[in-house]
DRENDO-1510 file (C-alpha; in Angstrom, 1 decimal, always signed):
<recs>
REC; n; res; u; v; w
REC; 1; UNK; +211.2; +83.4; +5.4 .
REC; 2; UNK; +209.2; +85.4; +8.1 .
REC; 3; UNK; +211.1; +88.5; +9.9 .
REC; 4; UNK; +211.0; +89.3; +13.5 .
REC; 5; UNK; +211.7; +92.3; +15.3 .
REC; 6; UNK; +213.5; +91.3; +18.3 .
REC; 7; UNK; +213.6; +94.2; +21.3 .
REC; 8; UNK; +215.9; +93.9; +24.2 .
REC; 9; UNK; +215.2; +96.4; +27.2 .
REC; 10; UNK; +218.3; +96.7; +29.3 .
REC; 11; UNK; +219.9; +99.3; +32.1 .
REC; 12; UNK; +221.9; +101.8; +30.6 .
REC; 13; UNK; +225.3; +100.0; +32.2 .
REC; 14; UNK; +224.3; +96.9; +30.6 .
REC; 15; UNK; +224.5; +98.0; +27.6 .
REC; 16; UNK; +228.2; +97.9; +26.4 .
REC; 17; UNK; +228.0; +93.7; +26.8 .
REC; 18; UNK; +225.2; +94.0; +24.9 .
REC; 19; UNK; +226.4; +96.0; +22.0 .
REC; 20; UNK; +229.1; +93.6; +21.8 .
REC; 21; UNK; +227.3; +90.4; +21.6 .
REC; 22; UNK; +225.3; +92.3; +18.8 .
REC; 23; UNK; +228.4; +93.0; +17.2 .
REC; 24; UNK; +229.2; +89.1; +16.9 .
REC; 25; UNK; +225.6; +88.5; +15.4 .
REC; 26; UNK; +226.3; +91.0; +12.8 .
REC; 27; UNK; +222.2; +91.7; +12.0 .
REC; 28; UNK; +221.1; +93.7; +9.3 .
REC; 29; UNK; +219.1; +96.5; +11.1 .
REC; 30; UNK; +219.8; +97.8; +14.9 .
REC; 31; UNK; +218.0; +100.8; +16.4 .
REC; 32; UNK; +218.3; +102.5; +19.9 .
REC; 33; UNK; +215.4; +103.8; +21.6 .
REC; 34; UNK; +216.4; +105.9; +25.6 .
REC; 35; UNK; +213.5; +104.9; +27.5 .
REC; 36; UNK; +214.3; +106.8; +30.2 .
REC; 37; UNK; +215.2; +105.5; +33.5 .
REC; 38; UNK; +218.2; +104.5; +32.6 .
REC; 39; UNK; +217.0; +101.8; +30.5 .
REC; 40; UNK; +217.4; +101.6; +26.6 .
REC; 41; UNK; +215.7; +99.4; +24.6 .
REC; 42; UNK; +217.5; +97.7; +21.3 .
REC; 43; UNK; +215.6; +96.5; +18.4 .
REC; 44; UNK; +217.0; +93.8; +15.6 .
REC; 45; UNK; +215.5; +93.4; +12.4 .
REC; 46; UNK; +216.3; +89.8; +11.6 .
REC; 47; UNK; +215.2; +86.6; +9.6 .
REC; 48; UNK; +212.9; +84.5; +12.2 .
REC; 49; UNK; +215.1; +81.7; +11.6 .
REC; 50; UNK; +218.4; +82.7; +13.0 .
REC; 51; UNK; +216.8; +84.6; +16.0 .
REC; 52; UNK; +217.1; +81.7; +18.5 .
REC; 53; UNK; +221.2; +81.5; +19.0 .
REC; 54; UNK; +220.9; +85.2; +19.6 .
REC; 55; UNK; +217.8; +85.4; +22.5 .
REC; 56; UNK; +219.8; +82.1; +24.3 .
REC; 57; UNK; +222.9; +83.8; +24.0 .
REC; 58; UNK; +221.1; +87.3; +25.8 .
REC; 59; UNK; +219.4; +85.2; +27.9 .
REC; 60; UNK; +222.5; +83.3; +29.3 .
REC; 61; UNK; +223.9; +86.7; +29.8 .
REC; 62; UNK; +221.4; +89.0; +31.1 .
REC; 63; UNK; +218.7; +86.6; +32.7 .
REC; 64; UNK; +220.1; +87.6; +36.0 .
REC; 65; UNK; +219.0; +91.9; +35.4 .
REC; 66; UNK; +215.4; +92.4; +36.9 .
REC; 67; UNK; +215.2; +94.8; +34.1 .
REC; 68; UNK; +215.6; +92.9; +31.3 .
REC; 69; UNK; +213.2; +91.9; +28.6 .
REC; 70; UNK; +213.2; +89.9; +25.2 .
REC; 71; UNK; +210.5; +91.0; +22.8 .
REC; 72; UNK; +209.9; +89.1; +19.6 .
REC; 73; UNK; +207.4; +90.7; +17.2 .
REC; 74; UNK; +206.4; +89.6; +13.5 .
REC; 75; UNK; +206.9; +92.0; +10.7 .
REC; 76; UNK; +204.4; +91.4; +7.4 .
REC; 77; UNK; +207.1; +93.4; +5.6 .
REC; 78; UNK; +209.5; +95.8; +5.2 .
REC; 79; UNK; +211.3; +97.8; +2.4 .
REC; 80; UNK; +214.0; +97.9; +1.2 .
REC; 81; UNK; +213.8; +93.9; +1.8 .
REC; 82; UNK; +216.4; +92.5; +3.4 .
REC; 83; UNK; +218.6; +90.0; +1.9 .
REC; 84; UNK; +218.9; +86.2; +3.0 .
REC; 85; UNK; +221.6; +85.2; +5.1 .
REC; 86; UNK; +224.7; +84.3; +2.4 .
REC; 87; UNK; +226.3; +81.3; +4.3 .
REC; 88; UNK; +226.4; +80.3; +8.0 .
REC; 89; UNK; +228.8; +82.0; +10.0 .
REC; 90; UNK; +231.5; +80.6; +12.7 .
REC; 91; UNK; +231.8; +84.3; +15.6 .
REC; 92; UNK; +234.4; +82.4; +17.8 .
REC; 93; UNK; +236.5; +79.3; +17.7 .
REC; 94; UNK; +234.6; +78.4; +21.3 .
REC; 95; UNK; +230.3; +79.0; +19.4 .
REC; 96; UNK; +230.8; +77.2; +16.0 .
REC; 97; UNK; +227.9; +78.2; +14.4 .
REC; 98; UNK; +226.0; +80.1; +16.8 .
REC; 99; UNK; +224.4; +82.2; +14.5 .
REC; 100; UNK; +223.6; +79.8; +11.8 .
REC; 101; UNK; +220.1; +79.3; +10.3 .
REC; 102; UNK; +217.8; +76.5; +12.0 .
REC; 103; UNK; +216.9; +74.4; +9.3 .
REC; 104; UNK; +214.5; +77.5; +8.1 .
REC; 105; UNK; +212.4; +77.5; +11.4 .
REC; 106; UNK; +211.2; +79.8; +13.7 .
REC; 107; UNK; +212.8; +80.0; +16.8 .
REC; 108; UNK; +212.2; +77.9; +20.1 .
REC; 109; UNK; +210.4; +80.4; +22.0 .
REC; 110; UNK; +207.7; +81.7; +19.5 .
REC; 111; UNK; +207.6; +77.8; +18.4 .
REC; 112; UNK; +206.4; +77.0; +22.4 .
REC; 113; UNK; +204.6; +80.0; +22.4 .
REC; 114; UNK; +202.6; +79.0; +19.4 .
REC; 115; UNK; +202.2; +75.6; +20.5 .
REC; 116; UNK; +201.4; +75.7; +24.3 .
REC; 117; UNK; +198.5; +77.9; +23.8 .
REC; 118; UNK; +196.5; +75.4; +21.9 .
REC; 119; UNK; +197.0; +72.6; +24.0 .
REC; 120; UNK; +195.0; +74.4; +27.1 .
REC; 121; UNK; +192.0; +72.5; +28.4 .
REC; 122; UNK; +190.2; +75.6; +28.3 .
REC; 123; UNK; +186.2; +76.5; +27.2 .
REC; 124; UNK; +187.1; +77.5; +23.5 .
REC; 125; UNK; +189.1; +74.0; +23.2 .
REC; 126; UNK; +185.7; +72.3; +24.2 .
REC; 127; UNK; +183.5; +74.3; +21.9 .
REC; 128; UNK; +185.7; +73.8; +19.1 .
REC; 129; UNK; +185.5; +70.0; +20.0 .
REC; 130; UNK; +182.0; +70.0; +20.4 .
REC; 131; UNK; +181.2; +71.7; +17.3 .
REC; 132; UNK; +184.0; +69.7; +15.0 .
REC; 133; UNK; +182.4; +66.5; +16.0 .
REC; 134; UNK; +178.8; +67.5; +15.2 .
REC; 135; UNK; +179.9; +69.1; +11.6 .
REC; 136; UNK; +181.8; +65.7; +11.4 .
REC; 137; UNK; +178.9; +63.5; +12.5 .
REC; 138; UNK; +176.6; +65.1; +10.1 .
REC; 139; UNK; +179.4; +64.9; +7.2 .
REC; 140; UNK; +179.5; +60.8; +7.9 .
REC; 141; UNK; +175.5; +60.3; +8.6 .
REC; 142; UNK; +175.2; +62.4; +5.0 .
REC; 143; UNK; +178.0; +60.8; +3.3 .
REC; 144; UNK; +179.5; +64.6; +2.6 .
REC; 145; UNK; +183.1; +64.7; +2.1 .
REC; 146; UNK; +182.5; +68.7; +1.6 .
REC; 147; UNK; +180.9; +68.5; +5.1 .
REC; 148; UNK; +183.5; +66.5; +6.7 .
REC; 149; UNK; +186.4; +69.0; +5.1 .
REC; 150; UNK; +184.5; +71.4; +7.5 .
REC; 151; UNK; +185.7; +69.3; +10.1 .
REC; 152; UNK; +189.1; +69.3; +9.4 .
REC; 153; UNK; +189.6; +72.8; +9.2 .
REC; 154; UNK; +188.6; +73.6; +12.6 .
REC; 155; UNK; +190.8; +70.9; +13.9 .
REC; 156; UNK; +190.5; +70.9; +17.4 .
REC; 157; UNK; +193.1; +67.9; +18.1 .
REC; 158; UNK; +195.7; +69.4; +16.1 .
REC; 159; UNK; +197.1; +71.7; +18.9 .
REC; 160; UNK; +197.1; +68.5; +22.1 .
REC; 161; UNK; +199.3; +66.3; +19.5 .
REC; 162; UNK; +201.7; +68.4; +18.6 .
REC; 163; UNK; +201.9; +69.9; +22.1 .
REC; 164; UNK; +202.7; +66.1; +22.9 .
REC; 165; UNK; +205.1; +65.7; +20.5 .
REC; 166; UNK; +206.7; +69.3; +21.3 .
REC; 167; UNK; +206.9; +68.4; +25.3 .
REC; 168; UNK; +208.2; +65.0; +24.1 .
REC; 169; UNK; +211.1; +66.8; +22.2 .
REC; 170; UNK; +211.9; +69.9; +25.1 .
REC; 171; UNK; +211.4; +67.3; +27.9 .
REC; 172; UNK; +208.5; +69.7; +29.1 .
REC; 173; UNK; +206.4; +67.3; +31.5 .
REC; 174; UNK; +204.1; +70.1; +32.5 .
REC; 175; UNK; +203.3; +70.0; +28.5 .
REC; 176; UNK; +203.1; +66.5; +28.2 .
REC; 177; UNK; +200.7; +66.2; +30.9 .
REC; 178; UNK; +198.8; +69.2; +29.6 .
REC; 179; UNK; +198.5; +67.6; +26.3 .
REC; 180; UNK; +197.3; +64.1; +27.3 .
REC; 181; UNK; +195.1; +65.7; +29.4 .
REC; 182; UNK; +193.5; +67.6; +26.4 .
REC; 183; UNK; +193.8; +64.8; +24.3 .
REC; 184; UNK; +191.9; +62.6; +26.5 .
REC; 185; UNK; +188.8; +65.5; +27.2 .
REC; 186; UNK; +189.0; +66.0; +23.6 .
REC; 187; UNK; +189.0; +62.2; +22.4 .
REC; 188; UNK; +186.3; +61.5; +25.3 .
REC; 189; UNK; +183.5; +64.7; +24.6 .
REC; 190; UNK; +184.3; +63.5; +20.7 .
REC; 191; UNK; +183.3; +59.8; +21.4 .
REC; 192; UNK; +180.6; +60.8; +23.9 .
REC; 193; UNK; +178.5; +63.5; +21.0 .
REC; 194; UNK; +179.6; +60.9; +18.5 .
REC; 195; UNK; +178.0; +58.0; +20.3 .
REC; 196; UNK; +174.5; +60.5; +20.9 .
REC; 197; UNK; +174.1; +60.8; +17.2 .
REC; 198; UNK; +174.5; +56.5; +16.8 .
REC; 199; UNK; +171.4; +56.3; +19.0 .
REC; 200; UNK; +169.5; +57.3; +15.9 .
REC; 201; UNK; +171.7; +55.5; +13.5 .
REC; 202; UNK; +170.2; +52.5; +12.0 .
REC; 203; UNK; +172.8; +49.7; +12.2 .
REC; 204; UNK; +171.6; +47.2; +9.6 .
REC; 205; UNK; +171.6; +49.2; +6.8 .
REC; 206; UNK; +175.0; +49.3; +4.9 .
REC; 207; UNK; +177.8; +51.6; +5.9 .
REC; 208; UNK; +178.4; +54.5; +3.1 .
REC; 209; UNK; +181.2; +55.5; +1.5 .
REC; 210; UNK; +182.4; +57.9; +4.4 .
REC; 211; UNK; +182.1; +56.0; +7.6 .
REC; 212; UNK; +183.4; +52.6; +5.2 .
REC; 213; UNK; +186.7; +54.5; +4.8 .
REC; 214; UNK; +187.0; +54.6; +8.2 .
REC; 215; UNK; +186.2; +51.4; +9.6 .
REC; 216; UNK; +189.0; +49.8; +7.0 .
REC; 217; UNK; +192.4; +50.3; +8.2 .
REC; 218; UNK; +195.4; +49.6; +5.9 .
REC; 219; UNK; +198.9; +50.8; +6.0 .
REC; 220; UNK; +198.2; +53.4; +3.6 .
REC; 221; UNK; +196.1; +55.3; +6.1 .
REC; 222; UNK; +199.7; +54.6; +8.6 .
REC; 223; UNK; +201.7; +56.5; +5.4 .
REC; 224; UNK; +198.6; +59.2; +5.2 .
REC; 225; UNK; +199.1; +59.8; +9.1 .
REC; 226; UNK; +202.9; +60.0; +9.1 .
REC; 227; UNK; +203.4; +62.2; +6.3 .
REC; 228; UNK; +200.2; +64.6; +8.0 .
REC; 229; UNK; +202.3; +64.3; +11.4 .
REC; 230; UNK; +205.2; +65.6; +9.5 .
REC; 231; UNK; +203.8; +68.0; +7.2 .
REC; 232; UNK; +201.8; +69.5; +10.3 .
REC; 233; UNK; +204.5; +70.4; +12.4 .
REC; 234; UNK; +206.9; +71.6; +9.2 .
REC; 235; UNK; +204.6; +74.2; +8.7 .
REC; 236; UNK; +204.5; +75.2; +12.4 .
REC; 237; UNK; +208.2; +75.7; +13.0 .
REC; 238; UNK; +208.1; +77.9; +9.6 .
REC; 239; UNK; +205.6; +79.5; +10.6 .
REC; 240; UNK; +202.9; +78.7; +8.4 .
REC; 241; UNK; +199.3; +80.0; +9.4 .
REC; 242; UNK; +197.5; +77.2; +12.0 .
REC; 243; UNK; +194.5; +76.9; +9.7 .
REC; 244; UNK; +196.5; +75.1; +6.8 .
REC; 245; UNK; +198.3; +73.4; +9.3 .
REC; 246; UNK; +194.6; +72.2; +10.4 .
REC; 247; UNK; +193.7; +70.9; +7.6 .
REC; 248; UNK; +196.9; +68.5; +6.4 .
REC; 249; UNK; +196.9; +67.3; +10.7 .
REC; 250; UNK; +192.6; +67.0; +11.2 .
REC; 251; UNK; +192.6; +64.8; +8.0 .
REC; 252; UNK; +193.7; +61.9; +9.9 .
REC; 253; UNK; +192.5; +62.4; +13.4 .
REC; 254; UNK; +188.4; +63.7; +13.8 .
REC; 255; UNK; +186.7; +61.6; +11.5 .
REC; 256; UNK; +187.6; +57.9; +12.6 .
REC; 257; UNK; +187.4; +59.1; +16.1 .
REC; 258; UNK; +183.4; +60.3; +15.4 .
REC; 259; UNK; +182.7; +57.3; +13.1 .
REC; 260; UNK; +183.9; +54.9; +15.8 .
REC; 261; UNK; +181.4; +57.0; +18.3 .
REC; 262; UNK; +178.4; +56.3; +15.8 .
REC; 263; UNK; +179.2; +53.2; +15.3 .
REC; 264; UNK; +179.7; +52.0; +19.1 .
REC; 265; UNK; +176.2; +54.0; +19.8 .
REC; 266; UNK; +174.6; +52.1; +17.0 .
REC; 267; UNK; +176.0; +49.0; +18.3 .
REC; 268; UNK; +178.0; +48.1; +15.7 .
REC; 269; UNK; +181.0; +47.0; +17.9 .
REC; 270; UNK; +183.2; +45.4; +15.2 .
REC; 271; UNK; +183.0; +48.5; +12.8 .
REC; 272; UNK; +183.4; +50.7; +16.1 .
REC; 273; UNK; +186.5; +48.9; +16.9 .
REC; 274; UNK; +187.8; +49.6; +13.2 .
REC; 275; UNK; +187.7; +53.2; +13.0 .
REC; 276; UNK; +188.8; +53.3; +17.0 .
REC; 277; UNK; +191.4; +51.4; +15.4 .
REC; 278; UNK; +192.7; +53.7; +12.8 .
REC; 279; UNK; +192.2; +56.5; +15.6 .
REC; 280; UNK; +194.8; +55.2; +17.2 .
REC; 281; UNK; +197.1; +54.4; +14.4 .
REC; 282; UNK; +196.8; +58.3; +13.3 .
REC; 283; UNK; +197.6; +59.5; +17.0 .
REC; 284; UNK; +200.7; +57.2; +17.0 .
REC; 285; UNK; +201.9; +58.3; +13.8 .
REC; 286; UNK; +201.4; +61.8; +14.3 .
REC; 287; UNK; +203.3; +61.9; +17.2 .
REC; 288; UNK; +206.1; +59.9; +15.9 .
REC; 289; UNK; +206.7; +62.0; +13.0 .
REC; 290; UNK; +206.2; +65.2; +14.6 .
REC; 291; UNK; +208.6; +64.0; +17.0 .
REC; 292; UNK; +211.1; +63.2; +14.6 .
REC; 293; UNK; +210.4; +66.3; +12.4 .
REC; 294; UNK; +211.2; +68.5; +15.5 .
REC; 295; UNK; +214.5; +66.5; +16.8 .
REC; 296; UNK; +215.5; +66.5; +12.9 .
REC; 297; UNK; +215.2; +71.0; +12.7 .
REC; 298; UNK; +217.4; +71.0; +16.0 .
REC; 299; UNK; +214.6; +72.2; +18.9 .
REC; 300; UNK; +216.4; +71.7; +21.8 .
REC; 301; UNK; +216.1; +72.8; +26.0 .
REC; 302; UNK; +217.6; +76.3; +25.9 .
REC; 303; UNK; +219.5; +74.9; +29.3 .
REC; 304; UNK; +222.9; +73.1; +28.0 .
REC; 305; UNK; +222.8; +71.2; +31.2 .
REC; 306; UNK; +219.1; +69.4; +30.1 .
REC; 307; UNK; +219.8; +69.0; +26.3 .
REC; 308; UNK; +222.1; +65.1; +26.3 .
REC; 309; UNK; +219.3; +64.0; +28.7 .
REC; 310; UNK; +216.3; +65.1; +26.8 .
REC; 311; UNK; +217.7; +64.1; +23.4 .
REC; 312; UNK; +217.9; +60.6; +24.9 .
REC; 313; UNK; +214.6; +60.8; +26.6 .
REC; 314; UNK; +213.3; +62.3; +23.2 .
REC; 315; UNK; +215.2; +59.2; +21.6 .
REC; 316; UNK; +213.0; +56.6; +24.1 .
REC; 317; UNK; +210.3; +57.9; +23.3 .
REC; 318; UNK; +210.8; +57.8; +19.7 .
REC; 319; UNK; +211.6; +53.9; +20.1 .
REC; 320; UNK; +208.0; +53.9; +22.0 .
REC; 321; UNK; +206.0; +55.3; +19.4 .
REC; 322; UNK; +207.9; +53.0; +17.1 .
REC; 323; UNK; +207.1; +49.9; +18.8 .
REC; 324; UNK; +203.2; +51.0; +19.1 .
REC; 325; UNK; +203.2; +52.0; +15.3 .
REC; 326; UNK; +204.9; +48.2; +14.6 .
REC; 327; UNK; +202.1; +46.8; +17.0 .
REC; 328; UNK; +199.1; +48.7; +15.2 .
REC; 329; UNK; +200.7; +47.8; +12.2 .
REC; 330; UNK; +200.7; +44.0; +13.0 .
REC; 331; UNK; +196.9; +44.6; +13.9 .
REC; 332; UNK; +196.0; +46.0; +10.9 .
REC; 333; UNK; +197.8; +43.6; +8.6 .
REC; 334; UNK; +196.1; +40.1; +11.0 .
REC; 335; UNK; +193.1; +41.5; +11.8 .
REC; 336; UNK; +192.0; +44.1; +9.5 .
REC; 337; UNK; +192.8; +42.2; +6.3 .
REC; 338; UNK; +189.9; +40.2; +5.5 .
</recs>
């Protein structure tokens, strides 16, 4: 498991409250550094996974100092190592478990700091967009898996899904809306250089083996989809790099969406409507398990207050996805199976 260093500025006559709530969290290495001022700054050597009770418990406390500051840092390493948490540990009748491991995920914070960044609508987004779509184009006009790999590994939808799914999960609107706008820009530019490269596609030859995967929609690619959904955002709340998370969440999105551009630029309406087809499927299933992944490890509002009415709003949503996935599904096995 990763480690974070965890610094806490403070005034000096803060810092007996503080001292005791680190006392209750019992971590393995705390240092004390006079910043002059009057303000001291803490740091915690701890296990990235059982950071979270701790900065909501200091933020509940302190928020209201002007001079108060939470600073979470990754560590590669550190000797001597320090040893896992034994068991999870019950502080006070009134916080059962406040300190208790999250499943083995990071913690909230650096999981929406991770996550918010990539869903911005910004000029690096559209590059990326730009530039997966032609490596994928080329991939499906050649028929080169190798080339279409390429495209999954710069993966420029990954970070507007599982924004979507994240905002879903917090109750975040400004996210959600952030992340269907990038989805849309990213889906649209992707369809729109797509469709430029079908205006030189001949139509009536037959479809190879790349762009016939993708026009073919069957409920394994709804399995392939869920378990990418899930597998992608696993590896973001443990904090796995984003370019292997790129490649197990791109798999399933980029490709259909540029086949279905070549195809409706060719004209070939039917195929076009396949692939846009499976496009959909792998948004729907993405988001669903990536929803469900993140309500399963415990993210939650760090406001008490907000967390019974997002769960159930999280919960809603969950049925939503569900029902599209069930109507896909239906499409797929009536439509699709000749």
């Amino acid at each position: 498991m990763p480690l974070r260093l965890l610094q806490i500025v403070l005034p000096e006559n803060n810092c007996a409250d503080l001292d005791k709530i680190i006392d209750e969290a019992a971590p393995p290495s705390v240092y004390h550094t006079p910043l002059g001022d009057d303000l001291r700054m803490t740091s915690l050597l701890m296990h990235a996974h059982v950071i979270e009770a701790l900065s909501d418990k200091l933020e509940d406390t302190f928020s209201s100092c002007d001079q108060f500051r939470l600073l979470l840092l990754p560590v590669e390493a550190t000797r001597p190592r320090l040893e896992e948490p034994e068991k999870e540990t019950n502080p006070t009748d009134e916080e059962p478990k406040q300190w208790a491991p999250r499943f083995g995920r990071i913690s909230r914070d650096e999981l929406d700091e991770d996550i918010r960044d990539s869903a911005r609508t910004d000029p690096i987004y559209l590059i990326m967009v730009t530039l997966a779509t032609i490596v994928a184009c080329v991939g499906l006009l050649k028929d080169s898996p190798a080339i279409i790999i390429g495209a999954m590994v710069i993966a420029p939808l990954l970070g507007p899904n599982t924004a979507l799914a994240l905002g879903t999960t917090l109750g975040d609107f400004k996210l959600i809306r952030n992340a269907i706008r990038s989805n849309l820009i990213g889906l649209s530019l992707a369809l729109a250089i797509a469709a430029c490269f079908g205006l030189f596609f001949d139509s009536s030859q037959e479809l190879n083996t790349e762009f016939a995967s993708r026009t073919v929609v069957d409920l394994g690619d709804v399995m392939l989809a869920l378990a990418s959904g899930a597998a992608g955002a696993i590896a973001f709340t443990s904090g796995a790099p984003a370019t292997i998370v790129g490649v197990m969440v791109a798999v399933a999105l980029l490709p259909p969406t540029a086949a279905a551009g070549i195809l409706a630029g060719a004209g070939s309406w039917t195929e076009a409507a396949g692939a846009t087809t499976l496009a959909m499927t792998n948004i729907v299933c993405i988001n669903l398990s990536a929803t469900g992944v993140f309500l399963i490890q415990g993210v939650r509002p760090n406001s008490w207050w907000e967390k019974d009415r997002v769960l159930g709003d999280s919960i809603r949503a969950l049925i939503a996805w569900s029902i599209a996935l069930a109507a896909l599904a239906a499409l797929i096995i009536f439509a699709w199976a000749d």
